[in-house]
Every structure is written in structure tokens, then in C-alpha cells.
C-alpha positions in Angstrom: 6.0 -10.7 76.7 8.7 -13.2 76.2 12.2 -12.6 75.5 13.4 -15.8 74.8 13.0 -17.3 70.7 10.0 -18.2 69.6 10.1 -22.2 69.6 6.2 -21.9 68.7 7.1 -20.7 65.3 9.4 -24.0 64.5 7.2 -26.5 66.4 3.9 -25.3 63.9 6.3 -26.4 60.8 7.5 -29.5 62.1 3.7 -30.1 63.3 2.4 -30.8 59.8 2.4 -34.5 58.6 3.9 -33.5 55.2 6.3 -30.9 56.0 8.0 -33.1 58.7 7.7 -35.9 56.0 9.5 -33.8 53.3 12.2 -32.3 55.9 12.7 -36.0 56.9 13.0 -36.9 53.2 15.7 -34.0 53.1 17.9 -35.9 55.7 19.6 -37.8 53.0 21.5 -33.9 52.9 20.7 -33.7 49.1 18.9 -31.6 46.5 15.6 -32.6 45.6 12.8 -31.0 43.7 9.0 -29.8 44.7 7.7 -32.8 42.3 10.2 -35.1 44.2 9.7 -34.1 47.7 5.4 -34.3 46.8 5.7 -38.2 45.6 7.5 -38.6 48.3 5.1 -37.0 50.6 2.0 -38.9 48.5 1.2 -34.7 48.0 0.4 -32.9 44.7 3.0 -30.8 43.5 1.0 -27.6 44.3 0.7 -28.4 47.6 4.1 -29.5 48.1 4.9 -25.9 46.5 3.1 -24.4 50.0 4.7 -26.2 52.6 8.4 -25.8 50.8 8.0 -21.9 50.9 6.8 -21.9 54.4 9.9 -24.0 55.2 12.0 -21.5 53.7 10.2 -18.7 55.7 10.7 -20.3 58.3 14.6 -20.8 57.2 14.8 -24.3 58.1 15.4 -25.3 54.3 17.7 -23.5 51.3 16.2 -23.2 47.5 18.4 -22.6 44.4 17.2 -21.9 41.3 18.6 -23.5 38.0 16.9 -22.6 34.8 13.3 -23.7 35.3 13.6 -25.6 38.4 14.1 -25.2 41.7 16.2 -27.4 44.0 15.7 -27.8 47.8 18.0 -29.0 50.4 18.3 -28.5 54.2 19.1 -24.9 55.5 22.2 -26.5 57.8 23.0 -29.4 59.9 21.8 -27.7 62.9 18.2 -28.3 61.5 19.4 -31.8 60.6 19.9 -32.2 63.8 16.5 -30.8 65.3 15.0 -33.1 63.0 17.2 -36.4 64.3 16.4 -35.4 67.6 12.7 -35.5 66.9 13.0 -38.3 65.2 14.4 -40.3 68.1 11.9 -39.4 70.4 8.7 -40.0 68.2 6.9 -43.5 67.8 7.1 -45.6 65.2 5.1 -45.5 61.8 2.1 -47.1 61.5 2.7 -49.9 58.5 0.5 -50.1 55.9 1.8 -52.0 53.1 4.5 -54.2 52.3 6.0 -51.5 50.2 6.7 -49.2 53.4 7.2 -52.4 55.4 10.0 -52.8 53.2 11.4 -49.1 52.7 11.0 -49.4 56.5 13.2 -51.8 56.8 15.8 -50.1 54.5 16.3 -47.1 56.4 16.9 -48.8 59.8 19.0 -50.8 58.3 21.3 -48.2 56.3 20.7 -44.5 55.4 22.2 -41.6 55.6 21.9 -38.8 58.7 22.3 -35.8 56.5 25.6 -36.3 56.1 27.3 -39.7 57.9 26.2 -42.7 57.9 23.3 -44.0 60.1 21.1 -47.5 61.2 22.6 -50.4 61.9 25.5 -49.9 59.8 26.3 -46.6 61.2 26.0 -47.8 64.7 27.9 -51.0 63.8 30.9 -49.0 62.2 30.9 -47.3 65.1 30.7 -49.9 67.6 33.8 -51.5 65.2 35.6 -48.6 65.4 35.3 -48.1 69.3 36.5 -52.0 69.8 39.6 -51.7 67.6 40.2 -48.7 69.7 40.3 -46.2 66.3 38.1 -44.4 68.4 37.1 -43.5 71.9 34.4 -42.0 73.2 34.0 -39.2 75.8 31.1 -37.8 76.7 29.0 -36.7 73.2 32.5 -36.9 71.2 34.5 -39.2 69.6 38.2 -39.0 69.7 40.8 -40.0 67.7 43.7 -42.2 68.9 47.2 -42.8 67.6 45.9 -46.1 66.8 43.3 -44.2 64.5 45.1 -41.4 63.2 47.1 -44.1 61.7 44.5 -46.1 60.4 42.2 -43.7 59.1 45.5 -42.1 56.7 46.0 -45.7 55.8 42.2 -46.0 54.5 42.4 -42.9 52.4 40.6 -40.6 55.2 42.8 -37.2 55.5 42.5 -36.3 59.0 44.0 -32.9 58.5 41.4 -31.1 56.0 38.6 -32.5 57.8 39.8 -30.8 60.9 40.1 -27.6 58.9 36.4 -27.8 58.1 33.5 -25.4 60.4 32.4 -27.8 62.1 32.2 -30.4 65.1 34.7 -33.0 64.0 33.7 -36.3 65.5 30.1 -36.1 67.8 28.5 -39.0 69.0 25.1 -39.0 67.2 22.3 -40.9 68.9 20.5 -42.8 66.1 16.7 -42.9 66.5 16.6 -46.3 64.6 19.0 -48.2 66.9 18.8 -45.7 70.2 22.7 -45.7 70.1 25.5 -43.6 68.9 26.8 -43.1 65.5 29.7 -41.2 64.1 28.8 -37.9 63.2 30.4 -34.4 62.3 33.3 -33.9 59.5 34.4 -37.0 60.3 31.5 -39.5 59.5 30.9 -36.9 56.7 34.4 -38.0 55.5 33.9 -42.0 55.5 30.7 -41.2 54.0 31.6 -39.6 51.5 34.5 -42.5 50.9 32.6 -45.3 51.3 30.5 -43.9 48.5 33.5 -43.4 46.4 35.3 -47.0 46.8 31.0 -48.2 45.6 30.9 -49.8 48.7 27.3 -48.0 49.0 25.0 -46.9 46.8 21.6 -44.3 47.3 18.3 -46.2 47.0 15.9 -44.2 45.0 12.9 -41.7 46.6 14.2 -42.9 50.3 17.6 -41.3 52.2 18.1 -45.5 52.7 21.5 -46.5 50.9 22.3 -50.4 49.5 25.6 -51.8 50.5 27.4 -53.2 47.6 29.1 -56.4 46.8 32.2 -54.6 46.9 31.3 -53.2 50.6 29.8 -56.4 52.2 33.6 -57.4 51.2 34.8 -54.1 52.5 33.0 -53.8 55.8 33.7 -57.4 56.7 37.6 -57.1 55.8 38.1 -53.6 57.1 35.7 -53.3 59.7 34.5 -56.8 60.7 31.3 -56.1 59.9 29.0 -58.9 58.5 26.6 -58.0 56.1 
């Protein structure tokens, strides 16, 4: 008998096409219904209703209840990660249309990783952030250097409440898009959630893609040197 966890158990949820489709759906780190997560799955409803409770058995996804409807989200960036992991070691999709060519292309080129940013922006902001020396990396973590603390109060990030936060603060995330690092932890969380407030992104509908804005192709370029 083994005494170590049963990995079994995880690896049979994440082995069906349509759970790992709806648990990489809930990468974007929001809420989404059954009848969302099933179009985006190309599943009925019903049957998305049977793989959502067996993800919740299985505790790798939360569901609240509001009035008639229930809302699903990821059980904890842990699982997010599990599932980034996995998704940097599989192969590609198999394109079938021009409508998932193009929602393909989306995603590697911006989306969201849970909770930071990800794709080729993500890596790029990065990368940005490494030259100007905001950052510096060592090992699987980013630090922060004088240079940074400084600029990253300047842009409106406050360095201090992030670091109160449960979590990892800065990790080096390895994007399965671009098989590099990206800025994770409270810290990408925190220009994340920034970058949507100045509208310099915006969420694309039924994917975890986002758009970047007039506004940001202006802001990344200015800020970060980033053309987009």
C-alpha cells in the first residue's frame, strides 16, 4: 500500500478533454457559470454540470451560490499552477478553423495566467523590466531593486501591501506559450490588476485572452518600451 498522495486521483480529472478544457478556461482566475464554461467547452450544460462537480470533489475548483446560479472559479493558485505546468509541457492544438486559429493567436499573444499577465506581453514586460534593471532574477524569483522600488511607487504599484499578501511575491513563471519566464505572484497580480485599471487592457469575451488598448499600446511603448 502506498503512503505517498494519490496523484492517480488528480491525473483522471485533468485526463478528460473537457474538464482540462474548462479548468484551462478558468485560468483567466475569474467566475464563470456551468452554461459558460459548457460553450466554451462545445459541451451541453448538463454535461458540463458533471464534470464541474467532479472538479469540486476533487477540490481543484470553488462554487458559490448566488440566487439561482452558481459561479465557478479555481480552488487556488496552486491548481493554477498545476494546470500552467501542464500546459507547458503538452503539444500544441490541432487547428481547425479560422475561428480557433484566431482565438489561438490571441492567447499567445496576451492573456492572463490566473492572475498576472502572460504570452508575449507578459514575457516582454518582463524581459523590459529585467533590462531596465527594475528587476533581477535569481533562480525561480524575481527581485526587486532600488532602481524598482522606485519606479514601481512612481507607477502607482504599492510595494508594501503587496508584500503583506499570502503569498509568493515575485516568481518567475515559465509561460507555456513563449517557454520563458513571466512575472508572477502578488506582484504581477498587482500590474495586472493596474494595467486593467489605467484601460490599458481589456478581457476578450469566452477566452482568458486580453486586448491591449489604444491607451496601452501608448503605455507599454512609453513606460515599458514595448511595441505593440
Amino acid at each position: 500500500m502506498s503512503i505517498n498522495p494519490n496523484v492517480a486521483v488528480v491525473a483522471s480529472l485533468l485526463g478528460e478533454t473537457s474538464r482540462s478544457t474548462m479548468l484551462s478556461s478558468l485560468m483567466d482566475g475569474r467566475f464563470h457559470t456551468a452554461s459558460e464554461l459548457a460553450f466554451m467547452s462545445a459541451i451541453t450544460p448538463q454535461t458540463a454540470s458533471f464534470h464541474l462537480s467532479k472538479l469540486v470533489e476533487g477540490n481543484l475548483i470553488n462554487v458559490e451560490k448566488h440566487g439561482r446560479h452558481r459561479y465557478y472559479q479555481l480552488a487556488n493558485k496552486e491548481v493554477a499552477h498545476l494546470i500552467e505546468t501542464f500546459l507547458a509541457i503538452s503539444p500544441p492544438p490541432e487547428v481547425r478553423s479560422l475561428k480557433q486559429s484566431n482565438q489561438v493567436k490571441l492567447l499567445q499573444e496576451a492573456r492572463t495566467c490566473y492572475d498576472h499577465l502572460a504570452g508575449k506581453l507578459g514575457v516582454a514586460l518582463t524581459n523590459s523590466m529585467l533590462n531596465a534593471n527594475y528587476l533581477k532574477k535569481e533562480d525561480r524569483v524575481f527581485i526587486v531593486t532600488l532602481k524598482g522600488e522606485q519606479f514601481f511607487t512612481d507607477f502607482g504599484i504599492d510595494l508594501t501591501e503587496l508584500k503583506r499578501k499570502r503569498r509568493s511575491f515575485s516568481h518567475a513563471c515559465l509561460d507555456w506559450s513563449e517557454r520563458h519566464y513571466h512575472l508572477g505572484g502578488a506582484l504581477g497580480n498587482g500590474l495586472l490588476t493596474h494595467f486593467f485599471e489605467l484601460n490599458w487592457i481589456v478581457h476578450v469575451p469566452s477566452i482568458r485572452a486580453v486586448k491591449v488598448t489604444d491607451r496601452g499600446r501608448e503605455g507599454f511603448k512609453q513606460i515599458f518600451n514595448i511595441n505593440m
